[in-house]
C-alpha positions, 0 to 999 in steps of 0.5 A, a space after each residue: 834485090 833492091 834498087 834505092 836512088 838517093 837523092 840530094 838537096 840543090 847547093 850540096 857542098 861538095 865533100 860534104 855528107 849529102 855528096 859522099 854519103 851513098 858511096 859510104 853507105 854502098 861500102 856499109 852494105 859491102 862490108 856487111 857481106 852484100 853484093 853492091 853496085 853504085 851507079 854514080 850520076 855525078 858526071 862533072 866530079 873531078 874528086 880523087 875518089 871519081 879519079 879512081 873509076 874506070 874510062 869506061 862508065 855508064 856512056 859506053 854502057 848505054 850509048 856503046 852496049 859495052 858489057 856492064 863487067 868492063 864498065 864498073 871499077 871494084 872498089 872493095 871486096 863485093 863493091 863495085 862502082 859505075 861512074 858517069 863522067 863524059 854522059 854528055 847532054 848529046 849523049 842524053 838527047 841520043 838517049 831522049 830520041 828513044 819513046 821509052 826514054 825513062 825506061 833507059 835504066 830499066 832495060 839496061 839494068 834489068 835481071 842482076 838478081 844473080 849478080 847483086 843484092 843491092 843496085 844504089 843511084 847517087 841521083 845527085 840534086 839534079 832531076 834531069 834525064 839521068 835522075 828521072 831513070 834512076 827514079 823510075 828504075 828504082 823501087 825506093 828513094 832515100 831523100 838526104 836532107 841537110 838539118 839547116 834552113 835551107 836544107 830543110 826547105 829544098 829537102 821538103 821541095 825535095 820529097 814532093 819531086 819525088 812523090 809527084 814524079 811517082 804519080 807521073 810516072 804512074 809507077 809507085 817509088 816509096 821513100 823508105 828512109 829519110 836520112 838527116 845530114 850534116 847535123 850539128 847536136 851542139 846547135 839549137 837550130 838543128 835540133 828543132 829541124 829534126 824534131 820537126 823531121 821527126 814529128 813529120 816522118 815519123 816511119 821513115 825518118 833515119 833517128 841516127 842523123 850524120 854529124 857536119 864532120 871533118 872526118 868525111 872531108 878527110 877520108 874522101 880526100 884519100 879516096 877512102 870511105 869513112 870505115 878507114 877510121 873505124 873508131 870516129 863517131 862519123 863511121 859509127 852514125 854510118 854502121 847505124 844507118 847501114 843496119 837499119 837499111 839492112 834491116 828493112 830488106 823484109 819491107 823491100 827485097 823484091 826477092 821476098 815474097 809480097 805477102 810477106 813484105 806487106 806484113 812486114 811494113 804493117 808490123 813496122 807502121 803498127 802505130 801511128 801517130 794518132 792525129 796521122 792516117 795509117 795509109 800516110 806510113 804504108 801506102 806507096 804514095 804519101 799524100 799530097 796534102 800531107 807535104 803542102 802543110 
């Protein structure tokens, strides 16, 4: 199983790609025959999609000890979704009074090996209570930068939150993937901002960036995912993303042997580039100095 928190830069849009892309993502994986459930930390949402979710969520999951089966809405074949509206700060306070605060997630979704082969936070730009569970809980972070100014700047600030909080937490969080959103290829600007995504994530970076389209506002206003109009170019950049995250289950699945796993990420990082250390691709934490520049 894995378990991926994405997370988002402050003042994302919503409709826009960095507030819908993991729930498109989670359907990719859906229709690609994985088991899928997608904890949405969104709480305030009001989208016609969030209007689908059932009453019961995450709340009554961690405050009321529902079961977890009458706490999440099946929103296609193998894709269920756990929304978190009403998850309150009295209820996050309630939940801060416990010592093992940022085990919340860690003790409630703990053994679903049997029941999904992926468990997906929509973390949201937020770090608070919520987002520092997921963090925790999770073995992977996939960052969504915006390839404009200030989406690259808060994307930045955004990648060092994490690596910081993993040192914290003392438990190592890896960002597998870094993927680009709402890329214009006709504009310079974002252009540049990619290359300079590229040159500084070589391993990591998403070379298949999702385009600033009207296609993701439309679907998301029908509360479908971008697959319902499987011939866009928007529904195309998705399936890349999705088979390339399908693809790093060797370097990931925790129900893969360790070995096999660190062989895996040795074969995919085999060549760096020259003027970067090899441990800033394969160890768990990426350097420090390596952000500050």
């Amino acid at each position: 199983m894995r378990s991926i928190c994405f997370l988002t830069p402050h003042r994302a849009l919503t409709g826009s790609a960095a507030t819908i892309a993991p729930l498109n993502i989670a359907a990719g994986l859906a229709r690609a025959g994985k088991r899928v459930l997608l904890v949405d930390l969104h709480s305030t949402s009001t989208s016609r999609y969030h209007q689908q979710l059932r009453h019961k969520n995450l709340y009554h999951y961690i405050i009321d000890h529902e079961p977890l089966s009458s706490c999440t809405t099946r929103l296609g074949m193998n894709l269920e979704v756990m929304g978190s509206q009403g998850f309150s700060a009295e209820a996050e306070l309630f939940a801060m009074e416990d010592l093992t605060r940022r085990e919340l997630f860690t003790k409630h979704f703990r053994d679903l090996h049997a029941v999904y082969d992926y468990v997906l936070f929509d973390g949201g730009s937020s770090l608070g209570l919520l987002t520092q569970n997921a963090l925790y809980y999770c073995a992977e972070a996939i960052p969504l930068i915006p390839t404009t100014a200030h989406g690259i700047d808060y994307g930045m600030k955004m990648i060092r939150t994490i690596l910081l909080s993993s040192q914290l937490f003392g438990k190592p969080v890896r960002i597998s993937r870094i993927l680009p959103i709402e890329y214009k290829p006709d504009n310079h600007y974002a252009r540049s901002m990619l290359a300079m995504l590229f040159s500084e994530y070589t391993g990591q970076l998403v070379m298949q960036p999702i385009e600033d389209r009207k296609t993701l506002e439309e679907a998301t206003m029908k509360g479908q995912s971008v697959y319902t109009l499987p011939s866009s170019t928007t529904a195309r950049q998705f399936r890349a993303v999705v088979e390339m995250i399908v693809q790093d289950e060797q370097l990931y699945d925790s129900d893969i042997d360790e070995r096999m796993r660190r062989q895996a990420q040795l074969m995919r990082f085999s060549k760096p580039r020259a003027d970067v250390p090899l441990q800033y691709f394969t160890s768990e934490v990426m350097p420090m100095s390596r952000l500050e520049t």
